[in-house]
KOLTI-900154 format. One record per residue: x negated, y negated, z of N, C-alpha, C, O in turn; residue in one letter. Coordinates in steps of 0.05 Angstrom, whole numbers, padded with zeros to 5 digits, always signed. Example, Ala and Ser with C-alpha at 12.3 -4.5 7.8 and 13.67 -1.06 7.14 Angstrom:
REM KOLTI-900154
-00264+00114+00156-00246+00090+00156-00264+00066+00156-00285+00066+00169a-00257+00045+00142-00273+00021+00143-00258-00001+00157-00268-00023+00161s
//
This chain:
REM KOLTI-900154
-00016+00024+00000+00000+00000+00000-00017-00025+00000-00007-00046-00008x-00044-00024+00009-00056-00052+00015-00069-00052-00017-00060-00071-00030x-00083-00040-00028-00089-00042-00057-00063-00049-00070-00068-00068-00084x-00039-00042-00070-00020-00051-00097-00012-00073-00077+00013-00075-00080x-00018-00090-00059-00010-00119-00043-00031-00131-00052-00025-00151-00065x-00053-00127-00051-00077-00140-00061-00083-00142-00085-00088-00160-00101x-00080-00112-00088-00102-00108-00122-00134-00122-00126-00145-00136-00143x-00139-00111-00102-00171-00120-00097-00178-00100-00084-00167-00098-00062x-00200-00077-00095-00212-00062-00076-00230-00065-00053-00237-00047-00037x-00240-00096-00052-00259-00095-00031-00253-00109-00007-00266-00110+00013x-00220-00123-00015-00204-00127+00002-00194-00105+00018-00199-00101+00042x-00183-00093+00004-00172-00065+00012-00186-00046+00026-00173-00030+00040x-00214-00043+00024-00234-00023+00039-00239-00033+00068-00243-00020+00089x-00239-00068+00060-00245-00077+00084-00222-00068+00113-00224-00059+00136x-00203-00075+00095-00178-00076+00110-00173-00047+00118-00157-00048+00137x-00178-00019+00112-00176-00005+00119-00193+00012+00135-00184+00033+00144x-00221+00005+00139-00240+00001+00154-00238-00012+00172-00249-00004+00192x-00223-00039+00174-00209-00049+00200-00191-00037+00219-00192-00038+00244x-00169-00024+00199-00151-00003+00217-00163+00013+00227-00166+00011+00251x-00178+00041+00211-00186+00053+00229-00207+00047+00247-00215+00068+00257x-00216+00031+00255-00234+00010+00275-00211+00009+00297-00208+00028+00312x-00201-00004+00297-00174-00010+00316-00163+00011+00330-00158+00012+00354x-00159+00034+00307-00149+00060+00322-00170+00074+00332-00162+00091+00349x-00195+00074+00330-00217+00080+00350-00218+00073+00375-00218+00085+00396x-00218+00046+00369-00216+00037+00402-00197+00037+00413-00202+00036+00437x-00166+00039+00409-00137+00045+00415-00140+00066+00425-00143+00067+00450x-00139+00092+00410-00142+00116+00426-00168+00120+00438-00170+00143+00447x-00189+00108+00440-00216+00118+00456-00211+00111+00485-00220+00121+00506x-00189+00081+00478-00193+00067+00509-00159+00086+00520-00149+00085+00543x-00155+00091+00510-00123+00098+00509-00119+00129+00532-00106+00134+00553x-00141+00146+00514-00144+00173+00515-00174+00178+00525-00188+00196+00516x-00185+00158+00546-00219+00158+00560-00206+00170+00577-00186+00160+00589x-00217+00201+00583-00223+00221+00603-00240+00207+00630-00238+00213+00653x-00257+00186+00616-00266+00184+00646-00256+00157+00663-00266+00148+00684x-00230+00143+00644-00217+00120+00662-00201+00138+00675-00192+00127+00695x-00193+00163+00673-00180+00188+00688-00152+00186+00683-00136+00193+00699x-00145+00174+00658-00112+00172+00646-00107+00203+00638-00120+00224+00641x-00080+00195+00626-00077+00217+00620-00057+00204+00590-00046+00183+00589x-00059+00229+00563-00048+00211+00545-00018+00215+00553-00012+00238+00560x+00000+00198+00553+00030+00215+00559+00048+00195+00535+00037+00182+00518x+00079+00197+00540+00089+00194+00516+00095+00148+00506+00103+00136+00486x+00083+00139+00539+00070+00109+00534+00052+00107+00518+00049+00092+00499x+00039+00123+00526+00006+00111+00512+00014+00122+00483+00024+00101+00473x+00014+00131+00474+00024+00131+00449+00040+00116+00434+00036+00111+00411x+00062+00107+00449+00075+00086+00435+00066+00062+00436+00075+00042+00424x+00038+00063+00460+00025+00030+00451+00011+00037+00429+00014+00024+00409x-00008+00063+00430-00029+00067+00408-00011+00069+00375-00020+00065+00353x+00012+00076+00383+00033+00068+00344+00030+00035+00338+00022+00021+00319x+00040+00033+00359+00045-00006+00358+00023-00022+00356+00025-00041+00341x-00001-00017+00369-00023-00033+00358-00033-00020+00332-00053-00032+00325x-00027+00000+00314-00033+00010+00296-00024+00001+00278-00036-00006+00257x+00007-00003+00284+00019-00017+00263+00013-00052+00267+00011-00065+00246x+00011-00065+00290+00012-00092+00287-00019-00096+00272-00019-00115+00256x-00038-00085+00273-00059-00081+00256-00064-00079+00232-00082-00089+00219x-00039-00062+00222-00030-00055+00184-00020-00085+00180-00031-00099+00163x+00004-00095+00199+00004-00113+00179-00005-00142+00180-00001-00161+00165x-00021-00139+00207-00038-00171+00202-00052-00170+00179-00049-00186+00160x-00071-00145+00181-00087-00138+00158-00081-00146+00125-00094-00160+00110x-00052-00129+00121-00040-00131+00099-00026-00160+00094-00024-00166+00070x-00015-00182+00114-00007-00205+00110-00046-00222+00098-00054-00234+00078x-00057-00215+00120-00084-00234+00117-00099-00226+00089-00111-00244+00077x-00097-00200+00078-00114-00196+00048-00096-00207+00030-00105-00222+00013x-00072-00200+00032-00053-00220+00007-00056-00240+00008-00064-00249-00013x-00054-00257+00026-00054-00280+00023-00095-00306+00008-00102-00325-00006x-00108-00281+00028-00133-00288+00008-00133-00286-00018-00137-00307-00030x-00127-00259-00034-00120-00249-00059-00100-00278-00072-00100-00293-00091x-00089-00276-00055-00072-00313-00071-00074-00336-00065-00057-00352-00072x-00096-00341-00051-00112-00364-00051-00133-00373-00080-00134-00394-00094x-00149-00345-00082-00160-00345-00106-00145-00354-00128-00146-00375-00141x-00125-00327-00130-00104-00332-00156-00095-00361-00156-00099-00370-00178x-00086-00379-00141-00079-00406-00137-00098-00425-00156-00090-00444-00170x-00126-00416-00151-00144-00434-00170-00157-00458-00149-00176-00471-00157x-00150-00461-00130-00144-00487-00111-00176-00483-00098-00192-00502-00096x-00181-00457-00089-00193-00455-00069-00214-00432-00086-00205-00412-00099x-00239-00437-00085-00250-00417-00105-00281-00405-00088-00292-00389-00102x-00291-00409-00067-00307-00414-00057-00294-00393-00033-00271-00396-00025x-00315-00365-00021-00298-00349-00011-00289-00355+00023-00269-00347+00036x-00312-00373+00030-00309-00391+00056-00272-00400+00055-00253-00397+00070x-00279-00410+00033-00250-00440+00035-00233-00415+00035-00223-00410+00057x-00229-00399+00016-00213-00381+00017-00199-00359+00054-00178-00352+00063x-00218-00358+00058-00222-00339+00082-00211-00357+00108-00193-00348+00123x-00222-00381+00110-00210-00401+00122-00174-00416+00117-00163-00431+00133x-00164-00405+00091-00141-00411+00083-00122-00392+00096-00102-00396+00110x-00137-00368+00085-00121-00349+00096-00117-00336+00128-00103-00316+00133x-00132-00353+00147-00134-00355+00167-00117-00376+00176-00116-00382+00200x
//
């Protein structure tokens, strides 16, 4: 889905290298044996929910770079990156 939102692969790698980044540390800190948790059926529904609030910052923030460019306005990847922020 983030490639046909983008149609930029290096947007898209990024961005999905970001998620699973996020879900590393979601379930690492989530499911740490030695904070002595335990996973039960919360922690999981936080570890969905930051997974997903992750997809779609991700996916709002690469589109909108992707059409910064296309705009013409902003061509310089700083200005761009900063727009879409």
């Amino acid at each position: 889905m983030l490639l046909v939102s983008t149609g930029n692969f290096i947007v898209t790698f990024f961005a999905v290298l970001s998620i699973m980044l996020v879900l590393g540390v979601v379930l690492g800190v989530i499911g740490s044996v030695l904070a002595g948790w335990q996973l039960d059926v919360t922690m999981v529904v936080a570890g969905i929910v930051a997974v997903g609030f992750s997809v779609d910052y991700l996916l709002h923030l690469g589109h909108v770079l992707v059409e910064a460019q296309e705009s013409g306005f902003l061509i310089r990847r700083d200005e761009r990156l900063e727009y879409a922020f």
